[in-house]
C-alpha positions as CSV (number, residue, x, y, z in Angstrom):
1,X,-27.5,116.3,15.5
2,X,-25.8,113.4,17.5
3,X,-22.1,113.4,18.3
4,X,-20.9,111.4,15.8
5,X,-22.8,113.6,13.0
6,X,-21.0,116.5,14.7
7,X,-17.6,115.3,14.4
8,X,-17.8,114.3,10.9
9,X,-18.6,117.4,9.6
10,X,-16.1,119.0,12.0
11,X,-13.6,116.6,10.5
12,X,-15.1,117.9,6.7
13,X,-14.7,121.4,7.8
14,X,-11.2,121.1,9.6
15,X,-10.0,119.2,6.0
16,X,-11.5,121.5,3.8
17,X,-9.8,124.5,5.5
18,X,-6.2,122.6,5.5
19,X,-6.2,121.5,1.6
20,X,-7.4,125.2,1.3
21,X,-4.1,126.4,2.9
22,X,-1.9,123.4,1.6
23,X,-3.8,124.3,-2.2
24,X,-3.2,127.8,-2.2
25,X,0.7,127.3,-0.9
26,X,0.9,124.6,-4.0
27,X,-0.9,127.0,-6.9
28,X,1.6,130.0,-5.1
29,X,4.9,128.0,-6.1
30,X,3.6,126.3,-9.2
31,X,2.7,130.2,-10.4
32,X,6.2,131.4,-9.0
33,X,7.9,128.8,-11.0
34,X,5.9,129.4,-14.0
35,X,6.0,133.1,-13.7
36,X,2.4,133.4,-13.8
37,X,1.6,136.4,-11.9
38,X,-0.5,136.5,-9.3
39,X,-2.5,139.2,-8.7
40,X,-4.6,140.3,-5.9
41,X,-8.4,139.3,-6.3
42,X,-9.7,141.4,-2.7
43,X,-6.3,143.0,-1.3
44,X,-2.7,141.8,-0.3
45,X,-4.5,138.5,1.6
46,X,-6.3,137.0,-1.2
47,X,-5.0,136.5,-4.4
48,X,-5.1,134.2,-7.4
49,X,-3.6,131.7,-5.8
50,X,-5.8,131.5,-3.2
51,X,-9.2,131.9,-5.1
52,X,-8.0,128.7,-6.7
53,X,-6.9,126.8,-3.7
54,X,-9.9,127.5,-2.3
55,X,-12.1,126.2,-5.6
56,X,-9.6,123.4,-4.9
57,X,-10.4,122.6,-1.5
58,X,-14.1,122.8,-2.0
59,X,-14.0,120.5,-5.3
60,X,-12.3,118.0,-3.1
61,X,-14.9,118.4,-0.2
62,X,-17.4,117.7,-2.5
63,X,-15.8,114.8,-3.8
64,X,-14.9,113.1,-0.8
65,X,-18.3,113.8,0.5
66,X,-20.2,112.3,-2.4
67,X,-17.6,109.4,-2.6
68,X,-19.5,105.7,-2.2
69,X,-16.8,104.5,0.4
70,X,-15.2,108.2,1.8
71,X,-17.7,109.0,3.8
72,X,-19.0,105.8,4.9
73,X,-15.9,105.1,6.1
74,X,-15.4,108.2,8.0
75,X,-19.2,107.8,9.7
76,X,-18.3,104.6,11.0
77,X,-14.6,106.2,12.1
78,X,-16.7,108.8,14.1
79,X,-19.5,106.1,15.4
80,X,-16.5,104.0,17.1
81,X,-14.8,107.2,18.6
82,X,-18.1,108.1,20.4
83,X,-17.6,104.3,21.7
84,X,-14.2,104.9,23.2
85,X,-14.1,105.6,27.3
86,X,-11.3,108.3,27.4
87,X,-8.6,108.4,30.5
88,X,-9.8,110.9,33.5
89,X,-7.4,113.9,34.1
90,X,-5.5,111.9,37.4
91,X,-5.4,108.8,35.1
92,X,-3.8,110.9,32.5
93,X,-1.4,112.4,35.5
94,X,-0.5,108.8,36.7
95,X,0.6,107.7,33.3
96,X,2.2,110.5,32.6
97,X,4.3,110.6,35.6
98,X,4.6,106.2,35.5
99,X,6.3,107.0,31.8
100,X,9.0,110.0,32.6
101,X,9.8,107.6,35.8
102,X,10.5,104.7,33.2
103,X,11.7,106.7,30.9
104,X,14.9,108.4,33.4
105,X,15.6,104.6,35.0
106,X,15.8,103.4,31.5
107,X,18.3,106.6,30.5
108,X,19.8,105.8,33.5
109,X,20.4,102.4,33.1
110,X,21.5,103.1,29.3
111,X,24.0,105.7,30.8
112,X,25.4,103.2,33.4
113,X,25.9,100.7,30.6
114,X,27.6,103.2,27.8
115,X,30.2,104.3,30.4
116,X,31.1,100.4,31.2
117,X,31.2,99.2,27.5
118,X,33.1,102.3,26.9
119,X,35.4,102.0,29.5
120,X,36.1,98.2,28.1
121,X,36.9,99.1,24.7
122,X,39.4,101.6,25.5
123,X,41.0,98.8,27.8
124,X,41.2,96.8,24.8
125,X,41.7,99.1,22.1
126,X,44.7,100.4,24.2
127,X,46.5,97.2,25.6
128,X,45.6,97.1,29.2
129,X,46.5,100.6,29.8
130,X,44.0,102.9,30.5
């Protein structure tokens, strides 16, 4: 199985577990506000609500991977990833530290010019007299 394979279904596997916990969290308020109880299917960790989050998630895996233009789409997202040259760790490092540099000078500089414009408006706001 290539890379690009292997991310895909990683992707479908990753989703699938995420709309289960989204689901279940849904059908859990939607039976709290209905009153519908919900009992417990295998102990205190899976109930009702979950056994139907979970059909939920799977129904919706199966349909995005059966969709004409889903999955298609999502092969091609994962074809141009394995494309993409990622930054080595000291290129990471450099831009890291080139951005919190920039990013204190700026802060700085944004500083230096709120205390000025600040100063200035109380001059004016108070006649001269500061």
């Amino acid at each position: 199985m290539n890379a690009s394979k292997r991310m895909v279904n990683l992707f479908f596997a990753a989703s699938t577990l995420l709309a289960w916990g989204i689901y279940a969290k849904t059908f859990e308020l939607l039976f709290s506000t209905f009153g519908v109880r919900d009992g417990h299917l295998l102990g205190k960790g899976f109930t009702m609500t979950t056994m139907v989050g979970a059909v939920a998630a799977l129904a919706t895996l199966f349909y995005t991977w059966r969709h004409p233009t889903v999955r298609p789409t999502i092969n091609e997202v994962a074809d141009e990833l394995t494309k993409v040259v990622w930054p080595t760790w000291e290129e990471t490092k450099n831009n890291t530290r080139v951005t919190v540099i920039v990013t204190v000078i700026i802060a700085g500089i944004l500083w230096v010019f709120d205390q000025v414009f600040g100063h200035l408006t109380n001059m004016i706001l108070s006649g001269g007299a500061v």
